[in-house]
N, CA, C and O of each residue as an XYZ file, in Angstrom:
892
protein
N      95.324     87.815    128.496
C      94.275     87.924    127.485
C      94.680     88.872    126.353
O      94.549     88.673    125.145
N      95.296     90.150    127.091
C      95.775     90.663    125.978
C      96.903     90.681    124.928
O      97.101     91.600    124.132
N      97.611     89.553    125.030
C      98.912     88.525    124.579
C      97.833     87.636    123.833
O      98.224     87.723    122.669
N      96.654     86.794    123.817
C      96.406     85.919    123.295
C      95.440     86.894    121.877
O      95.222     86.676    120.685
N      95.135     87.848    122.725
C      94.211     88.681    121.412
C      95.505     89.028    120.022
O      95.310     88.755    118.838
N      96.641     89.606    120.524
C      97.367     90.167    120.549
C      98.204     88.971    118.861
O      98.484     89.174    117.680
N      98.249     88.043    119.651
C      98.668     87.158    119.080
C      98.106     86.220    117.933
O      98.815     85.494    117.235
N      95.955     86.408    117.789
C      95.203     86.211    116.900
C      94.992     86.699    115.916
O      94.464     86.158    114.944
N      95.548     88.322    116.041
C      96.023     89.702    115.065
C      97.023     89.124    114.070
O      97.017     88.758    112.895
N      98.039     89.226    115.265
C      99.202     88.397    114.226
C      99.091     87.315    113.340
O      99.558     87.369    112.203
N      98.339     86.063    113.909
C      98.283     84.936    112.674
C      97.700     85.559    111.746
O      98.346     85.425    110.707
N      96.609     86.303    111.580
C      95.586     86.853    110.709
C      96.651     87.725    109.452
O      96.531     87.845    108.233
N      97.402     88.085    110.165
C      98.219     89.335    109.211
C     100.185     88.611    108.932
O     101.139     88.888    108.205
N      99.946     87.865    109.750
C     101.442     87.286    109.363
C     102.104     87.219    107.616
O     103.127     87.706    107.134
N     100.806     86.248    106.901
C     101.272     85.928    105.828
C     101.609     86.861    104.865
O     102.576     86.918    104.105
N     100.149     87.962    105.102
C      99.872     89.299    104.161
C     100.836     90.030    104.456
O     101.259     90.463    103.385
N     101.620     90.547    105.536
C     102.553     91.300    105.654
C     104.078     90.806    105.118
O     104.940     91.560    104.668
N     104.201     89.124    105.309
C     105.236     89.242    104.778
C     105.635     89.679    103.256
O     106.598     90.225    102.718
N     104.198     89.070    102.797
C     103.856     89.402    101.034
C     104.132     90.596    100.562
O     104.587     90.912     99.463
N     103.685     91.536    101.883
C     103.599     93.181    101.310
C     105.384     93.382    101.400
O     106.211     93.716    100.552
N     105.486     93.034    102.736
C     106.792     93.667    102.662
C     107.797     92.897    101.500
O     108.608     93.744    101.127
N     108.005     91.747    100.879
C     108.860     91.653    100.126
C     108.380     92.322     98.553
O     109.190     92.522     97.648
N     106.715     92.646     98.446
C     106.639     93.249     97.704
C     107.278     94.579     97.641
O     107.806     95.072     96.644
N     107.189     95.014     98.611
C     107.773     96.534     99.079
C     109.237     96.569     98.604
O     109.383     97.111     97.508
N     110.204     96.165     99.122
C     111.204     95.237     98.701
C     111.775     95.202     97.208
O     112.720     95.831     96.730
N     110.809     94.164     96.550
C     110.714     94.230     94.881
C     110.817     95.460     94.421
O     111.752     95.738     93.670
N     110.069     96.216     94.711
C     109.413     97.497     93.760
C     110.664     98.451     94.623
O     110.658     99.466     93.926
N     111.525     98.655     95.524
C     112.592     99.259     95.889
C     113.715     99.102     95.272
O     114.507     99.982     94.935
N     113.814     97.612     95.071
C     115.310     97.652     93.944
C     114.648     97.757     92.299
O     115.354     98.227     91.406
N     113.283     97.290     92.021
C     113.201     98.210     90.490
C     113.580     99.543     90.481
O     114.201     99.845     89.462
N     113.399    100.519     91.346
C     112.762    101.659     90.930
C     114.813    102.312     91.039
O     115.263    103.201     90.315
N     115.582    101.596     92.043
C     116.671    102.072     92.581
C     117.459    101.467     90.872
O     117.874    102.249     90.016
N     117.479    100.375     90.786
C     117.735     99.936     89.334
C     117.436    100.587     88.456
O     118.441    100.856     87.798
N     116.349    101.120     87.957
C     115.654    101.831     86.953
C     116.969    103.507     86.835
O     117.678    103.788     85.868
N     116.860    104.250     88.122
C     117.466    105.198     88.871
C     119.143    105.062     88.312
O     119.792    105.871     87.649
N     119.498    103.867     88.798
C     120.713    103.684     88.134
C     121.502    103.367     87.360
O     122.729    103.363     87.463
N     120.635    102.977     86.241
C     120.375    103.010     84.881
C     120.404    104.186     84.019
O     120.757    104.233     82.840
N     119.891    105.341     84.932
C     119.537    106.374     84.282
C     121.120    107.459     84.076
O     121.631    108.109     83.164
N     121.430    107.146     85.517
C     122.346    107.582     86.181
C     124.049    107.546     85.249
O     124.881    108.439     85.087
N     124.019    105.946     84.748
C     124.726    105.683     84.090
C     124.725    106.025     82.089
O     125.563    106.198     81.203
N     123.591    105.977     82.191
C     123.568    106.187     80.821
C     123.382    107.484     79.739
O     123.870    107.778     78.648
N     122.164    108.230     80.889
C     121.617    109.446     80.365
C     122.682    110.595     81.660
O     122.952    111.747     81.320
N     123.039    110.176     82.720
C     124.180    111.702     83.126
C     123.286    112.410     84.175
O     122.099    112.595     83.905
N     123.854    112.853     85.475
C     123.150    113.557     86.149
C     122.881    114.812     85.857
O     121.848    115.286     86.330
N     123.468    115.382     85.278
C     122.878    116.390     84.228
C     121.360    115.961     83.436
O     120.466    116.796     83.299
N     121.282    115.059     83.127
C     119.962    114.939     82.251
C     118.184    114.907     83.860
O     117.068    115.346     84.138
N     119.525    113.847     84.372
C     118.027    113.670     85.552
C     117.587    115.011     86.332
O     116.489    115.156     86.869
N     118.494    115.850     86.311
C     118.342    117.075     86.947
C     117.533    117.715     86.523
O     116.615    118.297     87.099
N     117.935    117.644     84.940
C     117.233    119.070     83.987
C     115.321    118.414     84.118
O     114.386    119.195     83.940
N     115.113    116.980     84.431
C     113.759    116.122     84.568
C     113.195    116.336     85.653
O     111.967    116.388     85.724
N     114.202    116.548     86.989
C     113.928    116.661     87.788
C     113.410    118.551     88.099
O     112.341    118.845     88.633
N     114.276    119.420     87.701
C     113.981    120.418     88.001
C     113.158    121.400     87.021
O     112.219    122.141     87.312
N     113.714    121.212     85.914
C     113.049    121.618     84.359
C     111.003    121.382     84.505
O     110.005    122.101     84.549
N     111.396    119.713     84.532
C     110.437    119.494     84.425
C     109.144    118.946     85.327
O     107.961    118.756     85.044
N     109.864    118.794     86.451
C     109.534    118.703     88.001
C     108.779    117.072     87.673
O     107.560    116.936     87.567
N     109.521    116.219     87.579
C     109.305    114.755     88.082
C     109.703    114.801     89.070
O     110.544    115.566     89.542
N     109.095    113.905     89.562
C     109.165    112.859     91.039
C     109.960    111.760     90.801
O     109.353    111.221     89.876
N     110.704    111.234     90.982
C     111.649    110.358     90.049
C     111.297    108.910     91.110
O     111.629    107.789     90.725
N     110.459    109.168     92.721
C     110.380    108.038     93.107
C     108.591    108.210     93.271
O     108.061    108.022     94.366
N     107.950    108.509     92.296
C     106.137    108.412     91.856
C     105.998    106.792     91.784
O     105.077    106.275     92.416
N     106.702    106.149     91.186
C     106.601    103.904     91.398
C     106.147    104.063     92.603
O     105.091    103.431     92.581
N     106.271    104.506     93.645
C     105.780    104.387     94.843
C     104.018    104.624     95.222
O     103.439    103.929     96.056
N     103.601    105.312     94.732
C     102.629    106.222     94.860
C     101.734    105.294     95.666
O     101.579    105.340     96.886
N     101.126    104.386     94.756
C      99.962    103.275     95.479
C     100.556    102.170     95.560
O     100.115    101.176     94.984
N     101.760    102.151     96.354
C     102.330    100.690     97.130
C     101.631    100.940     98.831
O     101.333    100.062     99.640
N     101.553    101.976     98.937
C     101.017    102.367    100.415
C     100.058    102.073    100.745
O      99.790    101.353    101.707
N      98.919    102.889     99.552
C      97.629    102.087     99.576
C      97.271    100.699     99.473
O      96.363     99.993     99.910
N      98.133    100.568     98.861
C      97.672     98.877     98.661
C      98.305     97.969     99.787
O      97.827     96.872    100.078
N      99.268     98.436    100.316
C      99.729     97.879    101.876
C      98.277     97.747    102.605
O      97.702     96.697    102.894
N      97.894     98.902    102.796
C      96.456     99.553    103.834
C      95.660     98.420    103.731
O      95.366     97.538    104.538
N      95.289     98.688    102.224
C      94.119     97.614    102.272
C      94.179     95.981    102.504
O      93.322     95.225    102.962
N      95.540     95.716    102.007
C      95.597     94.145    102.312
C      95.966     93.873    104.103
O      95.801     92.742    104.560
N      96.358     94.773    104.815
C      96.386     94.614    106.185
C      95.116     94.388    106.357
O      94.601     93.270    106.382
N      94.492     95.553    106.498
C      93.037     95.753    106.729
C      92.100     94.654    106.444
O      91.440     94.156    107.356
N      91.991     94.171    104.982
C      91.432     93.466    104.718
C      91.298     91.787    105.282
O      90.337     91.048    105.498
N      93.020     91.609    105.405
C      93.430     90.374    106.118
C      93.169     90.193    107.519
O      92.912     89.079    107.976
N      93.237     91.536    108.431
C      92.665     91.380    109.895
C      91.048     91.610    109.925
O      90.398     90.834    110.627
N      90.592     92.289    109.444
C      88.789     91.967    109.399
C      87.755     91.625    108.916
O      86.576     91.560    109.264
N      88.819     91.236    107.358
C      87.224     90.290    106.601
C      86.829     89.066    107.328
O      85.750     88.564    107.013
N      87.509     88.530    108.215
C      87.691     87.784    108.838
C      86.602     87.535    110.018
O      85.963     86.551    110.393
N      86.708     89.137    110.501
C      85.629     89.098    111.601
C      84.053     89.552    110.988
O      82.979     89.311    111.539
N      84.209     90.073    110.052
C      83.021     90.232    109.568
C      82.398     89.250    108.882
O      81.215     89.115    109.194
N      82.890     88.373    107.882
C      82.333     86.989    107.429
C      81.752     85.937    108.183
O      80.660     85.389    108.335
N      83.095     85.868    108.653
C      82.935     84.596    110.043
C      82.312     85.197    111.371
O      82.447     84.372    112.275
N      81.702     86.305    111.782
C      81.031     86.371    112.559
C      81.609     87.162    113.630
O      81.021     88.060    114.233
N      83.273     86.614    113.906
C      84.081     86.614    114.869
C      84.158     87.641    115.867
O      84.530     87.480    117.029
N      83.723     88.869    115.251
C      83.876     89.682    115.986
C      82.554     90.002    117.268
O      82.576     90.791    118.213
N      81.375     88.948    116.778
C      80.918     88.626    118.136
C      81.685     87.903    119.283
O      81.365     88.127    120.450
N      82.326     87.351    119.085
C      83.554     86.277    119.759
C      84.324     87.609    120.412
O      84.168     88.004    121.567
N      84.903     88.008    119.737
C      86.016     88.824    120.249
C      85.816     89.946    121.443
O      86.481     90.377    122.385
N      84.503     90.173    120.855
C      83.945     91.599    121.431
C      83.379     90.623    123.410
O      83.347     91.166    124.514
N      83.145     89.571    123.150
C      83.008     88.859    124.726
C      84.320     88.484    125.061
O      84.519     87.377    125.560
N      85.116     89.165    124.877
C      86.199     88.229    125.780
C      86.236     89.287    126.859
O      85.822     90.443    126.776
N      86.915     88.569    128.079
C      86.966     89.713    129.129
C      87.967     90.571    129.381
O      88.704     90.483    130.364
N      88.041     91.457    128.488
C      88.776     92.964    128.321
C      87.594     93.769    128.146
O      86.453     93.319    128.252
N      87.892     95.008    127.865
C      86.652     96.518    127.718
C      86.865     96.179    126.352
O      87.871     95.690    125.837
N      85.465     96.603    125.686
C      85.588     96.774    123.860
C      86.000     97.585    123.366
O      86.339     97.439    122.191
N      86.192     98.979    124.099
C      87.349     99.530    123.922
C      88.926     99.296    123.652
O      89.550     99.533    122.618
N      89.445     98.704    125.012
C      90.542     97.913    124.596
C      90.431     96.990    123.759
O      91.591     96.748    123.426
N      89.773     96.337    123.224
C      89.822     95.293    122.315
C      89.877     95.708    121.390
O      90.708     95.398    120.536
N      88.934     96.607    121.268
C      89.236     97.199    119.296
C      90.671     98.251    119.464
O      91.477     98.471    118.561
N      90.706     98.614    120.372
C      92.123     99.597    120.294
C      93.338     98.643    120.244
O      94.080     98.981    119.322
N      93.832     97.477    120.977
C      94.440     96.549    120.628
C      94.424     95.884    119.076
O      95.335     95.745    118.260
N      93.353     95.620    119.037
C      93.380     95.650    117.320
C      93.680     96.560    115.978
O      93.931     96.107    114.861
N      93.624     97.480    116.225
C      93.865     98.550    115.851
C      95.477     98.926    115.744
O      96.126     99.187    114.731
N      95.880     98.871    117.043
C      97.342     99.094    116.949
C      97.547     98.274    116.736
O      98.546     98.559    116.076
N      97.474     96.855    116.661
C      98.526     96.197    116.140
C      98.477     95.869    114.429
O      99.508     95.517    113.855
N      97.607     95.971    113.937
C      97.038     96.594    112.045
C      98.408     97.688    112.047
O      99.485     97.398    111.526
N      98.182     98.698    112.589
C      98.650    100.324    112.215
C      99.794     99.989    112.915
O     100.544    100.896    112.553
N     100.576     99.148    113.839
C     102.114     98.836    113.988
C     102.664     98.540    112.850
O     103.660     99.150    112.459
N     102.155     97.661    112.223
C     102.294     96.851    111.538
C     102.730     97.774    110.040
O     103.880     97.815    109.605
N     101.780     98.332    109.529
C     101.948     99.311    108.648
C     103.141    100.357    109.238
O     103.969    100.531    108.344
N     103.364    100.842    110.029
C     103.917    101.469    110.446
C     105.531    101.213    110.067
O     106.413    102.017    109.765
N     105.551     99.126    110.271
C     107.448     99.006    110.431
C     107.455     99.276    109.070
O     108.186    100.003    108.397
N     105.887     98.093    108.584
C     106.419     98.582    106.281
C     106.930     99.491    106.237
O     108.156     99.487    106.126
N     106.189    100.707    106.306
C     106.562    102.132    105.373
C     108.008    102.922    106.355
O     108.612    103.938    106.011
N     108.225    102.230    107.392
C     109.329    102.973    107.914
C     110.729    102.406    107.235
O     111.786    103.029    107.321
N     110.600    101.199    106.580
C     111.486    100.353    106.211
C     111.438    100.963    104.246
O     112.307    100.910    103.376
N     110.365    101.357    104.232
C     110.483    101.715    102.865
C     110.628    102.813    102.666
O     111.161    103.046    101.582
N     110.279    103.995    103.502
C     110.610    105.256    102.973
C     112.306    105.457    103.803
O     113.009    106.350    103.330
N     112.800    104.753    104.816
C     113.905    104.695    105.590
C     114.666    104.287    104.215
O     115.558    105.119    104.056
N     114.672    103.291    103.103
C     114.985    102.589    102.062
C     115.213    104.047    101.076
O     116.354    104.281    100.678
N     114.354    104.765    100.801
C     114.031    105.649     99.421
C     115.262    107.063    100.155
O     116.175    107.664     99.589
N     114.888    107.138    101.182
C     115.658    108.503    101.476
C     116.970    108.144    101.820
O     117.612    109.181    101.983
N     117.802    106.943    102.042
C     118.979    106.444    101.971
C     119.467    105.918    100.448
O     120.521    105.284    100.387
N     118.852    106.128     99.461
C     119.025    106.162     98.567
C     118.923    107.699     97.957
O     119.666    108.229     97.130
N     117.734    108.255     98.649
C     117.918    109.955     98.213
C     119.257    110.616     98.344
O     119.623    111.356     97.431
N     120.264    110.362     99.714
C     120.987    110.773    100.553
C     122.077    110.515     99.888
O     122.956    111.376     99.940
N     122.243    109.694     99.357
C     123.379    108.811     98.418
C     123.655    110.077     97.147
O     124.749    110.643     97.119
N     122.715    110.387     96.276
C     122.960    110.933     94.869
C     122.529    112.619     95.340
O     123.266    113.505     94.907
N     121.640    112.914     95.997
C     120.942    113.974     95.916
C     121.182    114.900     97.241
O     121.368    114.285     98.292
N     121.194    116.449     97.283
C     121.179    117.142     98.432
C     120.293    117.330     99.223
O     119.177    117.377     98.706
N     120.341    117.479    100.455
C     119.572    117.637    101.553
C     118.510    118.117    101.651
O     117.733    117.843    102.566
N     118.203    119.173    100.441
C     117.203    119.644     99.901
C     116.426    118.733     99.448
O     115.390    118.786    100.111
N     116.348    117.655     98.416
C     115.514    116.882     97.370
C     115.484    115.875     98.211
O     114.688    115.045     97.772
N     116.186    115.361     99.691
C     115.867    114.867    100.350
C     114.529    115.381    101.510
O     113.928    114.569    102.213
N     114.472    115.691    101.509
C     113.306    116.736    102.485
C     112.153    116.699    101.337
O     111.152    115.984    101.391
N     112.550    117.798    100.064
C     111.607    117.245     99.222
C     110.793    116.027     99.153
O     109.567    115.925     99.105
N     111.717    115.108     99.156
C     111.204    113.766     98.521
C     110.031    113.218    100.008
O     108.957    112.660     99.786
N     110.588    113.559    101.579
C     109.960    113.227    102.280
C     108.545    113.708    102.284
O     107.694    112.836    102.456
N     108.046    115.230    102.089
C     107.096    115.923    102.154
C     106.277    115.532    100.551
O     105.135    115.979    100.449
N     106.744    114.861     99.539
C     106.170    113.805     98.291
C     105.267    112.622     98.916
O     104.072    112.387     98.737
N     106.042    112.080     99.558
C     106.021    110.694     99.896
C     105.559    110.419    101.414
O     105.634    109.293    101.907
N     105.176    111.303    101.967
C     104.104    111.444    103.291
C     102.886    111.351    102.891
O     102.335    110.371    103.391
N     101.820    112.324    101.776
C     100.504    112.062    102.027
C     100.330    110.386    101.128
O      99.205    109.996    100.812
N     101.356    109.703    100.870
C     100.767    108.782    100.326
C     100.814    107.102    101.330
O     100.134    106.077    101.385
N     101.947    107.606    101.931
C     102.063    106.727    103.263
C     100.413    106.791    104.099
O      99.450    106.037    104.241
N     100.765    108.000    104.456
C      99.155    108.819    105.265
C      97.951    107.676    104.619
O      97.293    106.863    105.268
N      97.927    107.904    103.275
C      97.063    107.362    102.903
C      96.733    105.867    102.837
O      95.672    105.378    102.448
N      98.043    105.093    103.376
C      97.793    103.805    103.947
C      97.305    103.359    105.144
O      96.596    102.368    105.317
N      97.841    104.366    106.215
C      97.208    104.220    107.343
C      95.686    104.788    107.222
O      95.140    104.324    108.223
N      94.870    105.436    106.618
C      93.994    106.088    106.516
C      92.851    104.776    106.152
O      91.920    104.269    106.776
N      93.598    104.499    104.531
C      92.505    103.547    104.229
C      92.455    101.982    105.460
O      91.454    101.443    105.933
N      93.523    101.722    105.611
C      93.472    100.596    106.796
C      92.636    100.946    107.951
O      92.095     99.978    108.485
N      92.367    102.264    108.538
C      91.215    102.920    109.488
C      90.028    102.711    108.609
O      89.350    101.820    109.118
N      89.498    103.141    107.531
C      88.816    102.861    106.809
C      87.634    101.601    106.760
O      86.414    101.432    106.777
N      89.077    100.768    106.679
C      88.425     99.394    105.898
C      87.973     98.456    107.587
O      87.146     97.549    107.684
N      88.725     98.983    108.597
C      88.431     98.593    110.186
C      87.237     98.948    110.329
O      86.431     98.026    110.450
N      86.715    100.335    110.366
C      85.324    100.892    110.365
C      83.814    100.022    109.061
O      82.674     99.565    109.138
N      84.659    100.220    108.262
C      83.483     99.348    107.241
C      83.018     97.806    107.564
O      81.884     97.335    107.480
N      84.486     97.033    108.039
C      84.127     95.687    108.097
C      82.969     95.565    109.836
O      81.963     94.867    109.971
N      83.344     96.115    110.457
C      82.714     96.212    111.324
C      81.456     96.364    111.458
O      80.704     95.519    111.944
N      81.055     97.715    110.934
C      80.020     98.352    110.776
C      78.932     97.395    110.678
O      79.128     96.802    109.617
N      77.736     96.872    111.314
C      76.683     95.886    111.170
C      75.680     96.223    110.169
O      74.863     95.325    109.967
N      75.553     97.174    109.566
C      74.653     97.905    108.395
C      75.117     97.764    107.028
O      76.158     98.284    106.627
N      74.311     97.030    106.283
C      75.437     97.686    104.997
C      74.996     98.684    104.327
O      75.663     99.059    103.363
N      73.895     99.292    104.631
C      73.676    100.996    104.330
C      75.031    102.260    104.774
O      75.498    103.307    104.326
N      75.189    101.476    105.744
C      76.236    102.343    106.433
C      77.344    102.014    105.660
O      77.803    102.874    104.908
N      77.769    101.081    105.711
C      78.894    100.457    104.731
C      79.419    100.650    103.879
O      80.613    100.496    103.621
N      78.063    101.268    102.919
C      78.187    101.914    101.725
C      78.417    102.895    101.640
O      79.109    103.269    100.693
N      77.706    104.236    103.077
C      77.883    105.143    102.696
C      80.074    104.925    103.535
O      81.057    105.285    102.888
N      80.106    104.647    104.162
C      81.627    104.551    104.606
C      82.569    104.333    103.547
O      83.722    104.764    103.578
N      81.903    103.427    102.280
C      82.902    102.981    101.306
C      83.060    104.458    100.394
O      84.121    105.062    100.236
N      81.946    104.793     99.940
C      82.074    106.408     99.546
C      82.921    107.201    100.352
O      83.963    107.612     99.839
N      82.639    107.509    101.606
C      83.226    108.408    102.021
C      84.819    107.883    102.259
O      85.693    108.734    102.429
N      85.058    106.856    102.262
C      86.720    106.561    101.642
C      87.087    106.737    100.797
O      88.208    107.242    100.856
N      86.619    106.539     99.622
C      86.717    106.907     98.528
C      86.973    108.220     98.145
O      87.610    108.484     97.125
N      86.425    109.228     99.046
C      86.314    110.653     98.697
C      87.737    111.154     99.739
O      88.283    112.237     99.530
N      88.125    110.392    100.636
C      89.077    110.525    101.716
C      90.200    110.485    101.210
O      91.120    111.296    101.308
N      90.139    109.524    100.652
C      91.841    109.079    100.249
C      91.991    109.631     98.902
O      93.166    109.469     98.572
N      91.246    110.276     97.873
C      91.825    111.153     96.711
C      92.248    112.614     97.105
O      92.785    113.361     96.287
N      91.949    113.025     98.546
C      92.948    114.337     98.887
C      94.385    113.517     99.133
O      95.400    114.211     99.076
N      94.508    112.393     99.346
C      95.988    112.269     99.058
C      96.757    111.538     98.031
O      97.575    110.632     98.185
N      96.198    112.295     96.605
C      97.051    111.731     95.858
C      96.456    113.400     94.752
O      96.398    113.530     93.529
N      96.249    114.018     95.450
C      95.987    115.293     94.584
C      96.637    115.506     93.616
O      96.113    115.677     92.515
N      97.798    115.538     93.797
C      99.175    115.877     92.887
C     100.266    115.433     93.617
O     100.421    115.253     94.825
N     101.454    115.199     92.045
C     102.943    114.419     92.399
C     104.095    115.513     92.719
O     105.214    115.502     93.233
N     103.067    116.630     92.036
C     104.740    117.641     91.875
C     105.374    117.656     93.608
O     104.704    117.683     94.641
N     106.443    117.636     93.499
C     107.611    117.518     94.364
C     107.059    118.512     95.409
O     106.771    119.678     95.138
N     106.921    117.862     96.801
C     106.887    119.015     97.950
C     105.465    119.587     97.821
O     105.331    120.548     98.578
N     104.326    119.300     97.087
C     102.976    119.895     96.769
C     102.568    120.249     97.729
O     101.969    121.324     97.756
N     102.761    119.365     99.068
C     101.783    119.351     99.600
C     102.265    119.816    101.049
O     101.660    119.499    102.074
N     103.866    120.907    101.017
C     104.765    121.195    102.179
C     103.669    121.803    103.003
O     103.671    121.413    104.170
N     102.585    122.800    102.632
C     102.378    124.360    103.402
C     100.529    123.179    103.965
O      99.576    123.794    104.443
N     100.469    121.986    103.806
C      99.150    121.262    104.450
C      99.307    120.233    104.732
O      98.352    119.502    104.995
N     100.816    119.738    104.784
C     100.771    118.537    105.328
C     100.883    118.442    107.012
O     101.647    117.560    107.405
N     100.354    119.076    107.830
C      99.893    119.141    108.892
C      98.271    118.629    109.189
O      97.826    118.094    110.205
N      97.603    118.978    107.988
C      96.276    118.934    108.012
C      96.226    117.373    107.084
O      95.333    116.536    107.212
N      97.249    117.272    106.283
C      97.334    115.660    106.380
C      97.291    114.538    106.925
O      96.712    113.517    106.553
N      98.370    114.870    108.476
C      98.593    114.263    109.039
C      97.397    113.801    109.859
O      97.174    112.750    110.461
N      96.669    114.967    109.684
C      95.450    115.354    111.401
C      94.058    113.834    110.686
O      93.352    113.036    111.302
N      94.205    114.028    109.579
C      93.322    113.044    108.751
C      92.777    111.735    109.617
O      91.698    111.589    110.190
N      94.211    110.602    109.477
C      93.883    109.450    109.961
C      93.143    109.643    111.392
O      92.072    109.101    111.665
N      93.818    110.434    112.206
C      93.869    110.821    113.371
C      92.872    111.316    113.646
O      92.850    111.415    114.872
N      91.227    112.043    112.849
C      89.766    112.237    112.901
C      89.134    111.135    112.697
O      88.160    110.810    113.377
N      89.600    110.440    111.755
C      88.804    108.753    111.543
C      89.030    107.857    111.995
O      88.512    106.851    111.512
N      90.077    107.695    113.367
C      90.003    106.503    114.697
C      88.826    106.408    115.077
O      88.143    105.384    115.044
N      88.422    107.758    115.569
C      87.442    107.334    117.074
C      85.870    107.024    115.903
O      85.332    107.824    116.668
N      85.120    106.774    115.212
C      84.268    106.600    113.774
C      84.193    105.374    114.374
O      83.146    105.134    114.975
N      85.091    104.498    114.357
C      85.656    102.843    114.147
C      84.698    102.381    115.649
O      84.199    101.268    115.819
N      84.625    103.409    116.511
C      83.903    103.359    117.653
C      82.265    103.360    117.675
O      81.545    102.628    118.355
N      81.904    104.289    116.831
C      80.318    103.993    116.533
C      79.899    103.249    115.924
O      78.685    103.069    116.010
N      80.613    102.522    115.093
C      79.984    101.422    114.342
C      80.090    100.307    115.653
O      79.120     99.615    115.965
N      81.490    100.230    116.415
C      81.045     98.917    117.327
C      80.288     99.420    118.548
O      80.612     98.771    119.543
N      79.295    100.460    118.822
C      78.582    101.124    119.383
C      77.267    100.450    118.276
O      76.632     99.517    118.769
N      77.022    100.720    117.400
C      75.603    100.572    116.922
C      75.557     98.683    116.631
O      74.492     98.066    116.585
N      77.017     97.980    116.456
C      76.844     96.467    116.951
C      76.560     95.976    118.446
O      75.912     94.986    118.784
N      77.133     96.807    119.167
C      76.720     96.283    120.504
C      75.163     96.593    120.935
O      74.728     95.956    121.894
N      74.281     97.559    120.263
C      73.221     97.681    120.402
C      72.535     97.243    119.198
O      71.727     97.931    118.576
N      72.926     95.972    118.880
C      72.184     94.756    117.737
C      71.316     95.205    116.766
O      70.275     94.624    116.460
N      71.834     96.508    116.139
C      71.566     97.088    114.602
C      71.610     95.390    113.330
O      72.265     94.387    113.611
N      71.267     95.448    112.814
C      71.692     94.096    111.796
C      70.990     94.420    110.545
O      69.925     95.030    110.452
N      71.944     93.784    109.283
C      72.233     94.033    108.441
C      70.619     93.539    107.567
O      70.505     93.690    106.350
């Protein structure tokens, strides 16, 4: 049962993921192109003095590819159950609804998981190439709260579609809204070294949420 659930996830997200990831993809050789363009024409001397002078982020193209990963996962595994009903369906099959939404869940947030490992695995093998070990680390502690912020909004958008209220809904869409602009506070390089612990802890408070909403569906709240 949990192979066939397992496997209803997947059709749902197959297409959207491949989309994201060759988008992901695209926007990796612009930005590496763009980079080596620069490289060649203007002198590592110039990108330096941009980079350090003036503290660019030289891989910011990235910023809301993450987010927008989040939401089209998200969106592709549960508008689905919320339109079409489905997730009355789902919620009777014979597993715990626990496991069921946690199975669902991980396999959304696997999923996000290979993207951004394949894309920031992509950016820092390209960091590693031109730049020292330093602006590599840099670039990781850049480019964490915005990842974060894909898995975040994809928790997000799990909790909203669910949710049987759309009072609640609304207030959930706000309070995403207000969630995911602590991670895009600022670009400067490394901003966010001395709290990205309390970054991390983020997604990781708004799992178990995803639980009261299918708590106030199983006790036939309606919209």
């Amino acid at each position: 049962m949990k192979k066939a659930l397992l496997y209803k996830e997947m059709k749902k997200t197959r297409r959207v993921g491949l989309i994201v990831f060759l988008l992901g993809i695209i926007l990796l050789a612009y930005i590496f192109i763009k980079l080596g363009r620069s490289f060649r024409f203007a002198g590592m001397e110039h990108l330096w003095d941009v980079i350090i002078n003036r503290d660019q982020f030289v891989f910011r193209d990235i910023k809301f590819f993450p987010l927008l990963a989040g939401i089209c996962i998200g969106l592709a595994q549960y508008v689905p159950e919320m339109i079409q009903k489905r997730i009355k369906l789902t919620l009777h099959l014979p597993l715990k609804e626990r496991t069921t939404i946690l199975l669902m869940l991980a396999h959304g947030l696997l999923l996000l998981l290979l993207l951004f490992t394949v894309h920031i695995g992509g950016t820092l093998i390209f960091a590693a190439i031109y730049f020292p070990l330093e602006f590599v680390y840099s670039t990781l502690i850049t480019l964490a709260p915005w990842y974060l912020a894909g898995f975040t909004v994809y928790l997000f958008i799990a909790m909203i579609c669910i949710e049987p209220t759309w009072k609640r809904r609304i207030f959930n869409i706000v309070l995403a809204a207000g969630t995911i602009q602590l991670f895009f506070i600022s670009t400067f390089p490394g901003s966010y070294s001395h709290i990205i612990k309390w970054i991390i802890v983020l997604p990781v408070f708004i799992l178990p949420f995803t639980f009261l909403s299918i708590s106030r569906f199983k006790d036939g709240e309606q919209e």
